[in-house]
LOLUMDREN-951622 format. One line per 2 residues: number of its first residue (from 0); their letters; for each residue x, z, y of N, C-alpha, C. Coordinates in nm, 4 decimals. Each point is the difference from the previous one (the first is absolute). Last residue first. Layout:
residues N
NUM) a) X Z Y X Z Y X Z Y; ...
END
This chain:
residues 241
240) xx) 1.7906 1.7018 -0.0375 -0.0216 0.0326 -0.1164 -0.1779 0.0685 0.0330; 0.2161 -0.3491 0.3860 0.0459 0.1050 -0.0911 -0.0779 0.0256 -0.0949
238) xx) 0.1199 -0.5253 0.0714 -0.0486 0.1456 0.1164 -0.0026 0.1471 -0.1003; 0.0283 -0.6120 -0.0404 0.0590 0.1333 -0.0039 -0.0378 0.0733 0.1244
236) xx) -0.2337 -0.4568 -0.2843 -0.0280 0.1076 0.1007 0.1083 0.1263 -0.0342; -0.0954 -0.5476 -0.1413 0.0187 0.1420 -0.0325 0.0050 0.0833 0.1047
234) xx) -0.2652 -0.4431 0.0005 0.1120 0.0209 -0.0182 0.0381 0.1162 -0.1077; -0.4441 -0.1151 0.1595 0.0981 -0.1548 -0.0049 0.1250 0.0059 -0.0246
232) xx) -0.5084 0.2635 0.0697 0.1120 0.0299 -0.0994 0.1021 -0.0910 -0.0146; -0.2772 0.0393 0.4620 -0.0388 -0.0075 -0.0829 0.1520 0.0141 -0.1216
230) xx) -0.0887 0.1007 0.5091 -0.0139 0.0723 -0.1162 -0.0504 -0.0188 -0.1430; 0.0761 -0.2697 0.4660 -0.1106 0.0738 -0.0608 -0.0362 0.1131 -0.1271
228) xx) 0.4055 -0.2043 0.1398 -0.0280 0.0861 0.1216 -0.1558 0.0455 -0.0416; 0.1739 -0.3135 -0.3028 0.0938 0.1200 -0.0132 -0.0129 0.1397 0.1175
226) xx) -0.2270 -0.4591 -0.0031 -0.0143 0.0961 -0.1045 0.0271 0.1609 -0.0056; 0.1686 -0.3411 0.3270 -0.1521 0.0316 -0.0126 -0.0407 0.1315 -0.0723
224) xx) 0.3848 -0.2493 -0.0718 0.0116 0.1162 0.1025 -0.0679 0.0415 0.0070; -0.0408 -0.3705 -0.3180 -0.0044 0.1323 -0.0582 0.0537 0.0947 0.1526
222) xx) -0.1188 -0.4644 -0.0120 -0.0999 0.1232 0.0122 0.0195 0.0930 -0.0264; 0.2606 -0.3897 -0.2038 -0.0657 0.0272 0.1209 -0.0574 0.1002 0.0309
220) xx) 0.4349 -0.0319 -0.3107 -0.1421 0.0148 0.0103 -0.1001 -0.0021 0.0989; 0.4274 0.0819 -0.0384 0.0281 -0.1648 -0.0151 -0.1576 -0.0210 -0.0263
218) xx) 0.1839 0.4972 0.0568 0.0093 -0.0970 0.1270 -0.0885 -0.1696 -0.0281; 0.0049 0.4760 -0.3168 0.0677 -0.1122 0.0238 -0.1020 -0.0779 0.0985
216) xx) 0.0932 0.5443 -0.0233 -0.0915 -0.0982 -0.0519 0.1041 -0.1565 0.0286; 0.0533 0.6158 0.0221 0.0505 -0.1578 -0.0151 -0.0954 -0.1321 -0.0370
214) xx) 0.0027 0.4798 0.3280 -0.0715 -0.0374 -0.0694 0.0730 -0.1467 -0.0593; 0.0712 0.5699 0.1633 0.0214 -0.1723 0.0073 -0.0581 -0.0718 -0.0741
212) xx) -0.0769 0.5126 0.2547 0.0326 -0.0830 -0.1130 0.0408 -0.1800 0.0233; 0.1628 0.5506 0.2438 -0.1121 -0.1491 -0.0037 0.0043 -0.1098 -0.0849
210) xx) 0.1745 0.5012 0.0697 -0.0954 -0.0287 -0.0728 -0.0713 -0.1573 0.0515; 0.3657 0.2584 0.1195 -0.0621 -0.0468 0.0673 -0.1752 -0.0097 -0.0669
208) xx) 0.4635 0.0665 -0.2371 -0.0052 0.1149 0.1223 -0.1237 -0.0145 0.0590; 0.0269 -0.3419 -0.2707 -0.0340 0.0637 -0.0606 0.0173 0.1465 0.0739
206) xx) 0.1445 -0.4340 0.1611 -0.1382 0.0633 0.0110 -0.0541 0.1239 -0.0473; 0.4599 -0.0998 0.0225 -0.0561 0.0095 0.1847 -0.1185 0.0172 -0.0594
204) xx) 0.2378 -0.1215 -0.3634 0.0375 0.1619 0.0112 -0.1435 0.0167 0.0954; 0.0765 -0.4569 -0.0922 -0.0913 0.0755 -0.0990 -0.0074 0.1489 0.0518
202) xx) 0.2996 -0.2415 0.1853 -0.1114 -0.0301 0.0859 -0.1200 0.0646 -0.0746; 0.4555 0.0323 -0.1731 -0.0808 0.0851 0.1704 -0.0871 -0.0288 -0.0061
200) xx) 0.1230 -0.2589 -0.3879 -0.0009 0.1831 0.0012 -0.0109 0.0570 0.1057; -0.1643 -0.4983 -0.0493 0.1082 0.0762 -0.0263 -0.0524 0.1211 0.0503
198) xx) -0.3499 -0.3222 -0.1970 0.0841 0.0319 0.1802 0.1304 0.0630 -0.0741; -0.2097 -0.1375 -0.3518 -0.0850 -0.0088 0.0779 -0.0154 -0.0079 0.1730
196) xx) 0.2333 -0.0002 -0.5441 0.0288 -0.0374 0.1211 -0.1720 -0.0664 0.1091; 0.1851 0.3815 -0.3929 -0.0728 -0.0673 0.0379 -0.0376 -0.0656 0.1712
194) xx) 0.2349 0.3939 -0.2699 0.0878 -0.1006 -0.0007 -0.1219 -0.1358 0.0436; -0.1610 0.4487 -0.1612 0.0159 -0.1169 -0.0792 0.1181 -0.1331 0.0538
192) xx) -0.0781 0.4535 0.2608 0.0596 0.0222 -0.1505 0.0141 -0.0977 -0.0985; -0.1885 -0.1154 0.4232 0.1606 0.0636 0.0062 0.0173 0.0179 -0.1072
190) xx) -0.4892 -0.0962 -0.0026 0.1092 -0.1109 0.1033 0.1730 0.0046 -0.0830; -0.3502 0.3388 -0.0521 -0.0107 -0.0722 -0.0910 0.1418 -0.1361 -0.0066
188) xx) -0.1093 0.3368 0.3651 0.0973 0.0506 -0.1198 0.0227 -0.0767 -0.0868; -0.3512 -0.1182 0.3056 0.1635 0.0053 0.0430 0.0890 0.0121 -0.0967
186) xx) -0.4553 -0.1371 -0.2117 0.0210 0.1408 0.0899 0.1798 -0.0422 0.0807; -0.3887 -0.3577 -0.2298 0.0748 0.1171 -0.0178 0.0082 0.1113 0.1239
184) xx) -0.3355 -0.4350 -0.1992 0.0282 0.0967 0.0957 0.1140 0.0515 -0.0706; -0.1569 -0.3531 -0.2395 -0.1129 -0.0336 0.1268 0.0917 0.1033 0.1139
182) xx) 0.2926 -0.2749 -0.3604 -0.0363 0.1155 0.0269 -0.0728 0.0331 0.1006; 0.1860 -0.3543 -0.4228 -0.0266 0.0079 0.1577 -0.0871 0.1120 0.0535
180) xx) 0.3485 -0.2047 -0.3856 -0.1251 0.0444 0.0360 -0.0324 0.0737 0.1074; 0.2937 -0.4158 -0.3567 0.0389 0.1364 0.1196 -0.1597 -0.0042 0.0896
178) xx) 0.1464 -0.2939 -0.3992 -0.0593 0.0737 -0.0122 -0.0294 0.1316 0.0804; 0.2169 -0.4222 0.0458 -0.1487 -0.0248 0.0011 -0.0278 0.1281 -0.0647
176) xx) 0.4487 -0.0856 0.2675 -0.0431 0.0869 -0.0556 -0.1921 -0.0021 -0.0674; 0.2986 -0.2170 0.3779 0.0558 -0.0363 -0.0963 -0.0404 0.0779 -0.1201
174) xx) -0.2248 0.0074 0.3549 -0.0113 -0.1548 0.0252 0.1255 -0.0351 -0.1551; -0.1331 0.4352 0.1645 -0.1256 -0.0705 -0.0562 0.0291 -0.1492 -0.0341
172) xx) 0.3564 0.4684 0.0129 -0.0873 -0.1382 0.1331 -0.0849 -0.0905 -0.1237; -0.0264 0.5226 -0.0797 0.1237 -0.1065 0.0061 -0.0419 -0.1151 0.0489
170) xx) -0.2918 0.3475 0.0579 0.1054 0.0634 -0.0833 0.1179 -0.0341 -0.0085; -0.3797 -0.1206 0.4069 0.0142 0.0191 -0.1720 0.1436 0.1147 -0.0651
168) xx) -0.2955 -0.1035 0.4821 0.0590 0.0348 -0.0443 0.0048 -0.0018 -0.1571; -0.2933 -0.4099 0.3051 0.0251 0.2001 0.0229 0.1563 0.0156 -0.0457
166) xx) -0.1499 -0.4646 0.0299 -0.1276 0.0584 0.0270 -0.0347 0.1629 -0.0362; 0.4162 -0.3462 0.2017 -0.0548 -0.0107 -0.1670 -0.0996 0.1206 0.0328
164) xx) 0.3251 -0.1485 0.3736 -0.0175 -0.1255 -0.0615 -0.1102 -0.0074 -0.2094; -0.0265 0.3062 0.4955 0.1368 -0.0225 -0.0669 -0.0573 -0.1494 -0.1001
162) xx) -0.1524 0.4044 0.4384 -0.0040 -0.1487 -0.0889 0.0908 -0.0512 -0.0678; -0.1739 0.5432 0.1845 0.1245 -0.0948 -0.0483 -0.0794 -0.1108 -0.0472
160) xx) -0.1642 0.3567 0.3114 -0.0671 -0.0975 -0.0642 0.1302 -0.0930 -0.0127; -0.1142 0.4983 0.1549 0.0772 -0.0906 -0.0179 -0.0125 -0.0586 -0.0874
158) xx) -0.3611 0.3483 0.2887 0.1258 -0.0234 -0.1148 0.0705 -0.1320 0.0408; -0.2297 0.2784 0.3300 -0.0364 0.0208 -0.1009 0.0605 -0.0230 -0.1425
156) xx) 0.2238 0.0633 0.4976 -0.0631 -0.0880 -0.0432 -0.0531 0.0314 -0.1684; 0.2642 0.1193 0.4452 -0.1017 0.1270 -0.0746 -0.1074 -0.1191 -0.0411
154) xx) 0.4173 -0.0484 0.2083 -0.0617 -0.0740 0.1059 -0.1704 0.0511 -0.1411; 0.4005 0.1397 -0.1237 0.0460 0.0328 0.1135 -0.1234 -0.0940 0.0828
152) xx) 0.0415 -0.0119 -0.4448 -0.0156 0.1458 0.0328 -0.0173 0.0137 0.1601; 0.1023 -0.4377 -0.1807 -0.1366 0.0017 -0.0625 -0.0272 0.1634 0.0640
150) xx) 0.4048 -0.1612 0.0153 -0.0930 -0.0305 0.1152 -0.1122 0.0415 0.0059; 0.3521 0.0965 -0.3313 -0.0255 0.1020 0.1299 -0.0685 -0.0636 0.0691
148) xx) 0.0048 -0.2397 -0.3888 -0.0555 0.1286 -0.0040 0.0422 0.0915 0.0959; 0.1919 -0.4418 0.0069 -0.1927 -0.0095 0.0343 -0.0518 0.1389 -0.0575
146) xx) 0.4652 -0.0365 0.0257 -0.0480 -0.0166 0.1330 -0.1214 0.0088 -0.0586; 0.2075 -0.0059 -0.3446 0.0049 0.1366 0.0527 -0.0522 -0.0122 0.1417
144) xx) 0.0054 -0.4278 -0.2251 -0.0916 0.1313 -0.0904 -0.0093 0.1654 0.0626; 0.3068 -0.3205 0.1315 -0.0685 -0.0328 0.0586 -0.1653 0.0604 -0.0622
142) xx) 0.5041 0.2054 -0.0518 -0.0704 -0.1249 -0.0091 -0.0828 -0.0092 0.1070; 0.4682 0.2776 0.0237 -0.1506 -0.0082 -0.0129 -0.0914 -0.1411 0.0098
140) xx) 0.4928 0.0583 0.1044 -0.0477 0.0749 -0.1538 -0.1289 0.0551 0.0194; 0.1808 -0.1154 0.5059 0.0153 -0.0395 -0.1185 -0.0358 0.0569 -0.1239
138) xx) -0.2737 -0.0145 0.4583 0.0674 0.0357 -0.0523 0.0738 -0.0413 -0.1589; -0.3436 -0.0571 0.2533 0.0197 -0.0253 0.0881 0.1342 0.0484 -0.0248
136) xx) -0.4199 -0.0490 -0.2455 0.0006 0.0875 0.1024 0.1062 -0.0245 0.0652; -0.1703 -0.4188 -0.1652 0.0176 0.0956 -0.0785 -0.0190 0.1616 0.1351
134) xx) -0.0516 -0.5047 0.1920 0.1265 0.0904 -0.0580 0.0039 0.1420 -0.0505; -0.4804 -0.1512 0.1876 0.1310 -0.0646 -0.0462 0.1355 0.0460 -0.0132
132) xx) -0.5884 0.0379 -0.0326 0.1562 0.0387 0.0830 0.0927 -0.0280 -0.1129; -0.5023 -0.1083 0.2188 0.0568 -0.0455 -0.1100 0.1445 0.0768 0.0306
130) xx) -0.5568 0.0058 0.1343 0.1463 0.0501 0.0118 0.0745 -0.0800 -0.0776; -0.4993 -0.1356 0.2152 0.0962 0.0457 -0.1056 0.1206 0.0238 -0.0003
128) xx) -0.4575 0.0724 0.3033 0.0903 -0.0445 -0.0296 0.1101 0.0522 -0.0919; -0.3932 0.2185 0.2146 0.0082 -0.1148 -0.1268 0.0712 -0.1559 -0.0100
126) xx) -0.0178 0.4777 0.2532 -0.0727 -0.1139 0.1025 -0.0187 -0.1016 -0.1157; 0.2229 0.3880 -0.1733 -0.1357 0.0243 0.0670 -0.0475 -0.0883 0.0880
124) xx) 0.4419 -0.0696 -0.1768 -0.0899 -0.0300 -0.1338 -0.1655 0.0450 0.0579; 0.3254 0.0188 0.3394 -0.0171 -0.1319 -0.0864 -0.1108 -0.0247 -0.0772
122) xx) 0.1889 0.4669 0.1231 -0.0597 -0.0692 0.0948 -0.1284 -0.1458 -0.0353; 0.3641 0.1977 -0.2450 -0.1129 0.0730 -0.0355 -0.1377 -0.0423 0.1004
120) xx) 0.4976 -0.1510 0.0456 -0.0244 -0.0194 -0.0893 -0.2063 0.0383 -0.0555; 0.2355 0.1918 0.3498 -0.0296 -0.1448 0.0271 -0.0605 -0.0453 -0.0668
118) xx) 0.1880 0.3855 -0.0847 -0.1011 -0.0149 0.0382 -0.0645 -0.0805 0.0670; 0.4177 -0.0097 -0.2335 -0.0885 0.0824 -0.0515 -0.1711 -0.0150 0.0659
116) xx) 0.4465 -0.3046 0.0803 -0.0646 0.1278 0.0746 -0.1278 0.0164 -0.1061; 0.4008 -0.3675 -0.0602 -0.0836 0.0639 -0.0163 -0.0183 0.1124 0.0404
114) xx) 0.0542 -0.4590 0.3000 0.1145 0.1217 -0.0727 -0.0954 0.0566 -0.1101; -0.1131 -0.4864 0.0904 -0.0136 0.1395 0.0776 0.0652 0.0666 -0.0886
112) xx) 0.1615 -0.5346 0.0115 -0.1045 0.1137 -0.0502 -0.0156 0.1012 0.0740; 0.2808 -0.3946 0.0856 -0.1185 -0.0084 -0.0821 -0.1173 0.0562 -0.0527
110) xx) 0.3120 0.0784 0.3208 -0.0236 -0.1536 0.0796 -0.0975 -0.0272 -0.1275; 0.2141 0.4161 -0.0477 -0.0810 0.0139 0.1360 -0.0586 -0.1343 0.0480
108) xx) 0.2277 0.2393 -0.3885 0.0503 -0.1375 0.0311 -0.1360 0.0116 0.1210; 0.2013 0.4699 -0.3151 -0.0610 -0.0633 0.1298 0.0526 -0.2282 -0.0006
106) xx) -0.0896 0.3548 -0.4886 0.1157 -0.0441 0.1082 -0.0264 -0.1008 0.0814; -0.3593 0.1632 -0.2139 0.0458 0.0969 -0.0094 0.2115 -0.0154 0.0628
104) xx) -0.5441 -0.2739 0.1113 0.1727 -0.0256 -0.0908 0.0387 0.1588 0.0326; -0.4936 -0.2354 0.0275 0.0631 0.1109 0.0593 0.1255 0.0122 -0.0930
102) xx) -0.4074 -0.3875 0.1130 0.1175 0.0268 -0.0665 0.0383 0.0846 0.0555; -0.5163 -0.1610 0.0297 0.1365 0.0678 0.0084 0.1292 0.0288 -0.0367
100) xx) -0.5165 -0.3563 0.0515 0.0751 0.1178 -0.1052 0.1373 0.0788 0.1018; -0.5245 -0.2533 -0.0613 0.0936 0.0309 0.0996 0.0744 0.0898 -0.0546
98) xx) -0.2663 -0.3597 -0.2146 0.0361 0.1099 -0.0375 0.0764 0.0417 0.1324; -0.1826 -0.5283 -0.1134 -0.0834 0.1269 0.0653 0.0341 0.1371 0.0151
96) xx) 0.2694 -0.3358 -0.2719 -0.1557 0.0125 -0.0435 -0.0761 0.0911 0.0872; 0.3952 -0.1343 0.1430 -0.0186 -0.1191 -0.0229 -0.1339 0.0243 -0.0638
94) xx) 0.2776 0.3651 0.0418 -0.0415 0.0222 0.1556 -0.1082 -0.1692 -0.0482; 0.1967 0.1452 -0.3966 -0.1000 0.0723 0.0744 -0.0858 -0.0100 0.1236
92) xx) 0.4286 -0.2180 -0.1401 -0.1283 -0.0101 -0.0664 -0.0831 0.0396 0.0299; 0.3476 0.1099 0.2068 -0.0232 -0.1094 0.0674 -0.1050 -0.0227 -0.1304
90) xx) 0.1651 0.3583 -0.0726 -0.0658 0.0288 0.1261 -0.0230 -0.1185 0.0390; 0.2766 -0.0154 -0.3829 -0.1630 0.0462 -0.0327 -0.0628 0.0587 0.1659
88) xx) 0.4869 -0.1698 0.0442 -0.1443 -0.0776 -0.0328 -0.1232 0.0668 -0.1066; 0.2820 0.2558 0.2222 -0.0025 -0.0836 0.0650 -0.0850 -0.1089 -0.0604
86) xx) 0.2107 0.3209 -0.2980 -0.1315 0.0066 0.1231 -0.0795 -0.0538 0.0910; 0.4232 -0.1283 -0.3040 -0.1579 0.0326 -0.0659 -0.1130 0.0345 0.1193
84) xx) 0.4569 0.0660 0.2101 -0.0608 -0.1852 -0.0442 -0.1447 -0.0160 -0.0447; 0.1822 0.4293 -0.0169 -0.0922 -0.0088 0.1007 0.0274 -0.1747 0.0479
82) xx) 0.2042 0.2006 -0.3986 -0.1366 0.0132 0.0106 -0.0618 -0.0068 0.1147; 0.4334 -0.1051 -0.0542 -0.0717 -0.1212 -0.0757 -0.1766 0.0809 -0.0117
80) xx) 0.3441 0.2724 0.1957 0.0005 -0.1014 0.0693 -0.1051 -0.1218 -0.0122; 0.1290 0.3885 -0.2997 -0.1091 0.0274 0.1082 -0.0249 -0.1287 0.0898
78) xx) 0.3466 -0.0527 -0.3225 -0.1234 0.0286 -0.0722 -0.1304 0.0547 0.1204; 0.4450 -0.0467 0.1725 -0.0285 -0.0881 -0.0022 -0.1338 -0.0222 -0.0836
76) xx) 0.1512 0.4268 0.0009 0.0160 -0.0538 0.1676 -0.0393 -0.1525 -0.0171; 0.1609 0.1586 -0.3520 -0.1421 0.1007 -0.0397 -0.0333 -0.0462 0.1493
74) xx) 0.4200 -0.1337 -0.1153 -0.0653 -0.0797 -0.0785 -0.1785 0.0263 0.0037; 0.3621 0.2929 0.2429 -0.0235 -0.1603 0.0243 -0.0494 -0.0750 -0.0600
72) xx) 0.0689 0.4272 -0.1778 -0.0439 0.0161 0.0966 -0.0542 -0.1402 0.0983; 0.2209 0.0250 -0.4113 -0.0989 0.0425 0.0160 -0.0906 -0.0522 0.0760
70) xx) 0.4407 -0.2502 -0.0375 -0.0320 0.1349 0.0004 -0.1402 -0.0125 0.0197; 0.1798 -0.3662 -0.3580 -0.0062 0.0627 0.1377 -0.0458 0.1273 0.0717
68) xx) 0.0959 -0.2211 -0.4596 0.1058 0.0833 0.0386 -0.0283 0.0137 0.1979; -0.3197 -0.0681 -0.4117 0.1122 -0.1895 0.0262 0.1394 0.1033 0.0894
66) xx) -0.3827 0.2242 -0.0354 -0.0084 -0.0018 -0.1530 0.1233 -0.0805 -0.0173; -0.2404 0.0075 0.4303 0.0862 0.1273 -0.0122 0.0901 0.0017 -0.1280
64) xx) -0.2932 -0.3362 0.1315 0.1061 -0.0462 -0.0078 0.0625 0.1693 0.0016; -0.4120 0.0384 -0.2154 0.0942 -0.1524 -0.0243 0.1160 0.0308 0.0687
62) xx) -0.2936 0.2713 0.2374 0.0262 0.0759 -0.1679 0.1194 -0.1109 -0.0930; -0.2496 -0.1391 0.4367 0.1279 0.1133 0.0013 0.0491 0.0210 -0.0915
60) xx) -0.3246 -0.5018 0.0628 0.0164 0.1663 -0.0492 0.1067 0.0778 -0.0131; -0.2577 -0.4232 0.2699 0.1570 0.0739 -0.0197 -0.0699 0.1121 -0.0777
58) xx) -0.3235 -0.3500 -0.0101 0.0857 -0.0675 0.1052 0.1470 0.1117 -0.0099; -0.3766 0.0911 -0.1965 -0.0283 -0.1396 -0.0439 0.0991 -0.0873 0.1044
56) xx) -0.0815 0.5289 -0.0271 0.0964 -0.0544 -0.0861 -0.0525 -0.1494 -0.0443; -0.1372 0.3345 0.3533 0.1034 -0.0905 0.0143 0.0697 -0.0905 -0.1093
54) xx) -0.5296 0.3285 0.1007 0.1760 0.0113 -0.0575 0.0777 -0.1357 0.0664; -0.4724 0.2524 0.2243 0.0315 -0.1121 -0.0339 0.1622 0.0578 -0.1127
52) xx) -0.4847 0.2251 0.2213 0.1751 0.0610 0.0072 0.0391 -0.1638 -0.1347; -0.4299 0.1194 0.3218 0.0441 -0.0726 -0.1002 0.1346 0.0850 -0.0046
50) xx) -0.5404 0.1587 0.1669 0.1340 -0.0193 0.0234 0.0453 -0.0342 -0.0974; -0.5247 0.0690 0.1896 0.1022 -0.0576 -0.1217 0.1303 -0.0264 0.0847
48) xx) -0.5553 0.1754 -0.0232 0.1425 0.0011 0.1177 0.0910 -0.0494 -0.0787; -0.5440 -0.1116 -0.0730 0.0960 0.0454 -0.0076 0.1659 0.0241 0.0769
46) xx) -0.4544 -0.2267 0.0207 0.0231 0.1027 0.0964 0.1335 0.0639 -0.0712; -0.1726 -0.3703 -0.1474 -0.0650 0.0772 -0.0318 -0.0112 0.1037 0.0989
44) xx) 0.2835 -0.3613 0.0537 -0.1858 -0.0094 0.0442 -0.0538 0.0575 -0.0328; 0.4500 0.0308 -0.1707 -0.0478 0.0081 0.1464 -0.1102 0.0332 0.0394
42) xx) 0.0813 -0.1566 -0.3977 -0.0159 0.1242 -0.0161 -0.0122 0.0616 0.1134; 0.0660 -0.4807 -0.0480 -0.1067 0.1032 -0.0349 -0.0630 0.0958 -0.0565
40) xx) 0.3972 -0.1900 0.1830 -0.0870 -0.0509 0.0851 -0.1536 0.0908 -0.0395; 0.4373 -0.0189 -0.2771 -0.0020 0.1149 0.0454 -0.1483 -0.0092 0.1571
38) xx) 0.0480 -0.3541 -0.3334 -0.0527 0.1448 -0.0407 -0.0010 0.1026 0.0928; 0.2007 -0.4010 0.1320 -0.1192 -0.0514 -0.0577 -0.0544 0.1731 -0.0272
36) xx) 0.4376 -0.0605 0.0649 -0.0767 -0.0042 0.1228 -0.1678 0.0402 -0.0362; 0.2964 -0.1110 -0.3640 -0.0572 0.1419 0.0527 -0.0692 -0.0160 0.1015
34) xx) 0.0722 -0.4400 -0.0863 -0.0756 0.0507 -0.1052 0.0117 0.1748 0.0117; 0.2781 -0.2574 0.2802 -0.1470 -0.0248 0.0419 -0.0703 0.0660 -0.0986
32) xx) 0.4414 0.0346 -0.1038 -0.0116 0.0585 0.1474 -0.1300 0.0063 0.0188; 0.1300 -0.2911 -0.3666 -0.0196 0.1701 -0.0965 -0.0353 0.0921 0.1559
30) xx) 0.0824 -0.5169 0.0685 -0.1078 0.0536 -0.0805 -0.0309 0.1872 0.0133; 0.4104 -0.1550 0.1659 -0.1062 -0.0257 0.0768 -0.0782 0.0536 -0.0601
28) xx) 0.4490 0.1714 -0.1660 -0.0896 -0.0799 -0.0493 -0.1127 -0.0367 0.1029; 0.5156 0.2148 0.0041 -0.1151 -0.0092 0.0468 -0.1166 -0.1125 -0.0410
26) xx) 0.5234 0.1692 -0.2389 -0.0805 -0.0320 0.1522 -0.1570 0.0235 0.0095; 0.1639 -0.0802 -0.4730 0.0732 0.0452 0.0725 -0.0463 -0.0368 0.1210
24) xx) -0.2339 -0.0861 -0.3944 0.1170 0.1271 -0.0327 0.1304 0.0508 0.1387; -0.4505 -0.3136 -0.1005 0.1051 -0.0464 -0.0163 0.1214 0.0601 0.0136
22) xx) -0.4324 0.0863 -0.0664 0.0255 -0.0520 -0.0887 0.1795 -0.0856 -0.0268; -0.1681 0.3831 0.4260 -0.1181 -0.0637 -0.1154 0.0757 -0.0445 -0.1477
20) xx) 0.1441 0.2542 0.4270 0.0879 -0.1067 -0.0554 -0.1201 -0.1183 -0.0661; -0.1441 0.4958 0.1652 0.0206 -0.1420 0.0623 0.0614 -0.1592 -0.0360
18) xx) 0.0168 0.4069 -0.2625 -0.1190 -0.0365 -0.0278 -0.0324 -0.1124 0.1315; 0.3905 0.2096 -0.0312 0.0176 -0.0901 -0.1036 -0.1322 -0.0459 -0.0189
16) xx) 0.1279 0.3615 0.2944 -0.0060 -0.1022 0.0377 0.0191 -0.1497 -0.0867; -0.3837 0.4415 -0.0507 0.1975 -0.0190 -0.0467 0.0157 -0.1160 0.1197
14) xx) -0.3689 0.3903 0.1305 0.0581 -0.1625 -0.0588 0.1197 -0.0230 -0.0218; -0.4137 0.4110 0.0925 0.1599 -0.0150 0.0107 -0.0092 -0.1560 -0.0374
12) xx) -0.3609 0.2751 0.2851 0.0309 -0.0853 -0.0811 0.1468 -0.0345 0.0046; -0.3308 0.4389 0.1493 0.1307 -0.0515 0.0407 -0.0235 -0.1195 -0.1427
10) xx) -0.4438 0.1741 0.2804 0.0588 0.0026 -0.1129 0.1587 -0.0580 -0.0008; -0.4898 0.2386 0.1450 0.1213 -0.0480 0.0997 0.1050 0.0233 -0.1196
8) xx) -0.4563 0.0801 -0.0751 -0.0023 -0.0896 0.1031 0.1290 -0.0483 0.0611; -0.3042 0.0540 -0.5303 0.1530 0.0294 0.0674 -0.0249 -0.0155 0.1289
6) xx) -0.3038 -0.0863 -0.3113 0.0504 0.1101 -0.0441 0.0753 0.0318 0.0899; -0.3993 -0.3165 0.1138 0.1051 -0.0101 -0.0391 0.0577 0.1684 -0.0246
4) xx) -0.4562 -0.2277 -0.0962 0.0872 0.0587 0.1107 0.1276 0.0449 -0.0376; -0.3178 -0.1548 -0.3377 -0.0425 -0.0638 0.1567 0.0533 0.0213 0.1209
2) xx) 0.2129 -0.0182 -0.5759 -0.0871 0.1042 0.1239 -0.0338 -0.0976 0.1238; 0.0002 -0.1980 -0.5665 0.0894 0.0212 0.1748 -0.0631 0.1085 0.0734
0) x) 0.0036 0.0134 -0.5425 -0.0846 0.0000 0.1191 0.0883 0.0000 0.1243
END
């Protein structure tokens, strides 16, 4: 049974940046830009509030060239970099489907984006317009998983709505594994102790201090933001015990 009203009103949406890429694994896909646009439009119209926290990895990922022998720190600086590219254009999507949106960069570029201010930020989302922030928090050795769970806290957003590329949490990857099984809800703990890649271990930690749940559903599915804001069963659901 769909609900008639929506479950959620102000919701943080995470995105890999590989799910931009689309089919073709690297850069920026048009299509895949217009086709969220598309969703996140109408969830908008619902009245809903909605902030993005975008990744980088369809254009630089830190972790790689760190792995290759570059420093960290500079490799994690340029990984933020490539996420507010990402941004940039899902705001030009958006802005193209009607969406008045916002980019708030966590490292200042003043010609592209707004600084992030907390309460700016909060501002935004109450005139209904969409957030989107960029460059991770702003800092090195932290993902982008760990940014969208302090945003999600910090601008006091109901849950976190991971899109990913397969239709919850399993056991083992589904795609190589036909017998790996898929799990409606866990618990944080469930998360960490199973090694189960869902966010990494802060960002998992940040909610579970927090208690805010996440929600994984697959992206490639139309309607499913919708869904997923309407509270219907589409994914898996972590939160506490």
């Amino acid at each position: 049974m769909a609900a008639s009203e929506p479950t959620y009103r102000r919701v943080l949406l995470k995105l890999s940046g590989e799910a931009l890429a689309g089919s073709q694994g690297y850069g920026i896909d048009p299509e895949v830009l217009a086709g969220i646009a598309a969703e996140v439009r109408e969830v908008v119209d619902l009245g809903i509030q909605v902030a993005l926290v975008i990744g980088g990895g369809n254009i630089f990922r830190g972790v790689a060239a760190a792995s290759k022998g570059m420093d960290r720190a500079s490799a994690d600086y340029m990984g933020m970099l490539a996420t507010v590219m990402n941004s940039l254009a899902l705001q030009d999507a958006l802005e193209q489907a009607g969406v008045v949106t916002r980019v708030l960069s966590a490292i200042e570029m003043r010609e592209v984006a707004e600084p992030y201010i907390r309460r700016r930020a909060i501002r935004h989302l109450e005139k209904g317009r969409v957030v989107i922030f960029g460059a991770g928090t702003g800092n090195p050795y932290f993902t982008t998983d760990t940014a969208a769970s302090l945003r999600a806290m910090e601008i006091n957003a109901e849950i976190i709505l991971k899109a990913t590329k397969v239709d919850g949490i399993y056991n083992a990857d589904p795609a190589k594994d036909k017998a790996a099984v898929k799990f409606t809800s866990l618990t944080y703990l469930d998360v960490l102790k199973k090694g189960l890649q869902v966010m990494d271990a802060t960002a998992t930690s940040l909610c579970m201090d927090n208690d805010l749940p996440i929600m994984v559903f697959n992206l490639t599915v139309p309607g499913n933001i919708k869904r997923a804001i309407m509270g219907e069963n589409i994914g898996t659901i972590v939160k506490g015990g």
